[in-house]
N, C-alpha and C positions, 0 to 999 in steps of 0.2 A: 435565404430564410431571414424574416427578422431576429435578429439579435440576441437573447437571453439577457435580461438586466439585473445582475447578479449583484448583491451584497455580502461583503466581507465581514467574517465574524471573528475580531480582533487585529493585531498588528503584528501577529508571529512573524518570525524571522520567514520561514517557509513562503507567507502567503508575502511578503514583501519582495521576496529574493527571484520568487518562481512561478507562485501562481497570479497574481496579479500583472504580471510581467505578458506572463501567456494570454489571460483574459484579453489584454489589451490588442495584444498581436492578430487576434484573429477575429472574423469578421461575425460569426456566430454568437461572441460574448460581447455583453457592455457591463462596465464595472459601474454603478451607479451609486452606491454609498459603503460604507464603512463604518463599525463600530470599535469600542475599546471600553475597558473600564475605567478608565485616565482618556477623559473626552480631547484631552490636550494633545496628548498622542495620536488620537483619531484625527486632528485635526492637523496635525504636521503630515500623518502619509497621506492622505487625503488630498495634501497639497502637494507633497512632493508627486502623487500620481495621477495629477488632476480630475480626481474623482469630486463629483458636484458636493455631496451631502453625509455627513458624519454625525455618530452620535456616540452616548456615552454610556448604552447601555444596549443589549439585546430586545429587549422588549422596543425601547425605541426605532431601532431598526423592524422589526417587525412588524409595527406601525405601517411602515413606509408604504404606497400602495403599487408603486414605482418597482418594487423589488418583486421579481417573481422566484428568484431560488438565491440560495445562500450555499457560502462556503463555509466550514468550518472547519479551523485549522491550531483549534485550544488545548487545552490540559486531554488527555485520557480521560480522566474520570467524568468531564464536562461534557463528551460529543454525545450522549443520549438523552440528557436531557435536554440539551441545546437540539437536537435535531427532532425532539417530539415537539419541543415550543413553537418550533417551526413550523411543522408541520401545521399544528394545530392553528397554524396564525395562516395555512395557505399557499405554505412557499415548499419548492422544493428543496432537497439537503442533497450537496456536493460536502462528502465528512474526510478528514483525515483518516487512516489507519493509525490502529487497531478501531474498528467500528466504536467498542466498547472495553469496558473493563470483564466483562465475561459472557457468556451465550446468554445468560437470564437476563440483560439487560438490552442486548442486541433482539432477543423476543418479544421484548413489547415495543421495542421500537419499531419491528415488522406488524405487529397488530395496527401501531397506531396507521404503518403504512396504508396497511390493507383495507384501512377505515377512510382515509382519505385520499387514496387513487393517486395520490401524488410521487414524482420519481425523488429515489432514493438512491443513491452507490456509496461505496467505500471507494478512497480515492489511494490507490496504488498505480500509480503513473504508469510503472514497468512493464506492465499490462498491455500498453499502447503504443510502447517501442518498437521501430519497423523491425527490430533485432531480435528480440523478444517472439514477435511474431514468424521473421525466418526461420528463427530453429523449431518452435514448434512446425512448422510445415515441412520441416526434415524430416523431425521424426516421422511426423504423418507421412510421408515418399515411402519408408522403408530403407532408406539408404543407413541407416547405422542399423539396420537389423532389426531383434526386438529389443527394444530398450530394458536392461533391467536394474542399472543404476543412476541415481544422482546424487553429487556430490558440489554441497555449495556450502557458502560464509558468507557472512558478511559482518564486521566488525570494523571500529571508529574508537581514535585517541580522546574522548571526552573530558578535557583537563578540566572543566567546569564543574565544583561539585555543589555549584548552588542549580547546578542548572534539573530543569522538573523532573528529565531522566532518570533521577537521582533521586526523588520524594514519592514513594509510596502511596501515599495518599490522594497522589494524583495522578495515579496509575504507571508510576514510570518501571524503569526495568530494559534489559538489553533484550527479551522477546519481545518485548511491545513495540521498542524500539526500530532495533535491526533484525533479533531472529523471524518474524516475521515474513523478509525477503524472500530468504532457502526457502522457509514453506509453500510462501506465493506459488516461488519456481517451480516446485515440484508437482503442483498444483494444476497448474498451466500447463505443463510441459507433458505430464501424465493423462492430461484431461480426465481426472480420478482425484478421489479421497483416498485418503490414507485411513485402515482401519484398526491401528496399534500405534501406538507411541512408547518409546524411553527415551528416559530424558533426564539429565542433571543442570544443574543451580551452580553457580560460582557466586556467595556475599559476600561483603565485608563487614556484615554484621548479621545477627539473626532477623533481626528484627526490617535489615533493609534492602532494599532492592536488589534483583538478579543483576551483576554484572557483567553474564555470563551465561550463557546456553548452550549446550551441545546436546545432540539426540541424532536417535534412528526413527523414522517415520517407512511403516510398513504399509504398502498398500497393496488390490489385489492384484493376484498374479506375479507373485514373489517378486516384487520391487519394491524397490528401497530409495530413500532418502536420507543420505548422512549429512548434520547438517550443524552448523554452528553462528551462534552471532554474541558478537561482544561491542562493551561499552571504554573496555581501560586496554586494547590492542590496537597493533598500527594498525594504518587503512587498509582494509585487502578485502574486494567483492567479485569475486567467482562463482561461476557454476561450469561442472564439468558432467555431463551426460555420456556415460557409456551404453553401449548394445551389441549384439552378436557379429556384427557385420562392421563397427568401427565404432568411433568416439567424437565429440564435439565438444569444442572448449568457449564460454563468453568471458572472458577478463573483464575485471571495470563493469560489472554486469549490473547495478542497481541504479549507478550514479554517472553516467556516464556524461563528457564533454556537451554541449549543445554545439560547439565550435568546432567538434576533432571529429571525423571519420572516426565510425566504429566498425569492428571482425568479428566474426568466426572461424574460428579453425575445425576442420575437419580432417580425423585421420583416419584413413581404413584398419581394418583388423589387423594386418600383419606387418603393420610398419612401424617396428618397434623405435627404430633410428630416424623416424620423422622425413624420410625421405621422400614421401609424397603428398604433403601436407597441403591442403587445400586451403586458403584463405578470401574470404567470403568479405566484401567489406562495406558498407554502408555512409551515406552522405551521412552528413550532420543532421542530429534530429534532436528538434524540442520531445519530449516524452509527456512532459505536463502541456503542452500546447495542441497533442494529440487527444490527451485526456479531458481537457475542457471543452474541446471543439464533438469529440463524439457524446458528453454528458447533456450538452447545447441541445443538439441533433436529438435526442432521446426526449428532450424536455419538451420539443417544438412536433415530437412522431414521426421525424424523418428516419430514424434507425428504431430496431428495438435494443431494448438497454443490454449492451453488453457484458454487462456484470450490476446484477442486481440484487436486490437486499439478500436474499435464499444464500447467496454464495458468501456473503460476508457471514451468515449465521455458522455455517459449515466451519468456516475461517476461524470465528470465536469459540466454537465446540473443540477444534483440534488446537488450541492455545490453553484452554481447558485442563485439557486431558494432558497436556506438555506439563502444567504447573503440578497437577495432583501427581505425574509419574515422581516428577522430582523429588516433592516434596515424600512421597509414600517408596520414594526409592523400588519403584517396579513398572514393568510395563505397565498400562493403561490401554483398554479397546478403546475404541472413538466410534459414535454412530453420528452420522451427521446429515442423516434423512430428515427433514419434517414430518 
């Protein structure tokens, strides 16, 4: 298929480290310009990843006529109006997670979608991991029974306290962050919404951001999701899925090597001493190299979109309903139908 000629919106660590890296790798994307609000900067990655055209502002990038979809990989608070402008200039939107700073704003960005035919996802790589994708077709076999737990984390030592995670104002926080992953998981892994939440806050101040999540996510048919992510704890990303008939364990489950063979383990029901433990293991795999190549595909109508705007609204209603538990100290229903 020809290409997708994709523009970069800013010089984020993420889209230097990973997604630009992927674009280039594969035969579906071409990276063709870049922007920043420090045009200087723009013009250093630009060079370091010989991308032809840089600019110094979104709107200039927008301009561009070269550019059919953008990435945007900015502050929280930024991805809905940066992905309406977009829109409305033409181009498709590849967005970082969290969509949004909350479902009211992730809803007019599906309007604007709906007004202009053009594709939209929220960009959770994990989604598109061959691993990610083996266990759910476990669960789908039957072989662990019926699934009626998961149990995940994900949490990071963020010694940075200028870093944006850390500022409010521009949506940061360790849900937005990392807890958002366990949700994903459950997500996927359930092929269900969750229709209740509780959920607690860890600050270090009132006034400032969560650095801190833990909660139970209830969905139907008495399953569960217990689930935590932090901003100030060592690394540690897990998800462990139990069911009637046995259990499966992903270690490393959000963030895993591009270089190292990734597993699963598999235990049946009554092997409490691990003595028949099954390990499942997987080549090396880009996960962001997955994810730009099936968003490409989706752009050009060779797939239909995998994960599209309706599922990130859902996403932002259950983060919602995470903040008001916390903050009202009680459970919370979640309805996340349109």
């Amino acid at each position: 298929m020809k290409p997708v000629r994709f523009g970069i919106v800013s010089t984020a660590k993420i889209a230097r480290d990973w997604v630009i890296p992927a674009m280039k790798s594969v035969t579906e994307c071409e990276v063709v310009a870049i922007s920043s609000r420090d045009e200087g900067r723009a013009k250093s990655v630009a060079g370091e990843f010989g991308i032809a055209r840089h600019y110094g502002s979104l709107a200039e990038l927008l301009k561009d006529d070269s550019v059919e979809a953008i990435y945007i990989p900015t502050p929280n608070s930024d991805h809905v109006p940066e992905a309406v402008e977009a829109l409305r200039a033409g181009k498709h939107v590849l967005c970082e997670k969290p969509l949004g700073l909350d479902s009211r704003e992730a809803e007019h960005l599906l309007a604007v979608q709906r007004e202009t035919g053009l594709q939209v996802s929220e960009a959770f790589m994990v989604r598109y991991h061959p691993r990610w994708l083996a266990a759910r077709d476990i669960i789908r076999s039957g072989r662990l029974g019926r699934v009626t737990q998961i149990h995940a984390a994900y949490s990071v030592m963020n010694g940075n306290a200028q870093d944006i995670r850390f500022k409010p104002e521009l949506g940061g926080g360790a849900l937005g962050d990392v807890g958002v992953y366990p949700i994903t998981a459950a997500r996927f892994l359930f092929e269900d919404e969750p229709v209740a939440v509780t959920a607690t806050f860890e600050k270090q101040s009132p006034d400032g951001v969560d650095v801190a999540v833990a909660g139970l996510l209830e969905f139907p048919g008495n399953r569960n999701l217990l689930f935590s992510g932090a901003l100030l704890q060592a690394w540690s990303h897990f998800i462990n899925v139990i069911g009637t008939e046995g259990w499966m364990e992903l270690p490393v489950s959000v963030w895993p090597s591009d270089k190292q063979e990734t597993f699963i383990r598999v235990r049946g029901r009554d092997d409490l001493y691990d003595n028949k433990v099954e390990t499942i293991m997987f080549e090396p795999a880009n996960q962001y190299e997955h994810e730009v190549r099936a968003f490409a595909r989706a752009v050009r109508g060779e797939l239909e979109q995998p994960w599209p705007l309706a599922n990130a609204i859902a996403g932002m209603r259950i983060l919602d309903a995470v903040r008001e538990s916390a903050a009202k100290n009680r459970k919370v229903e979640i309805n996340t139908s349109l």
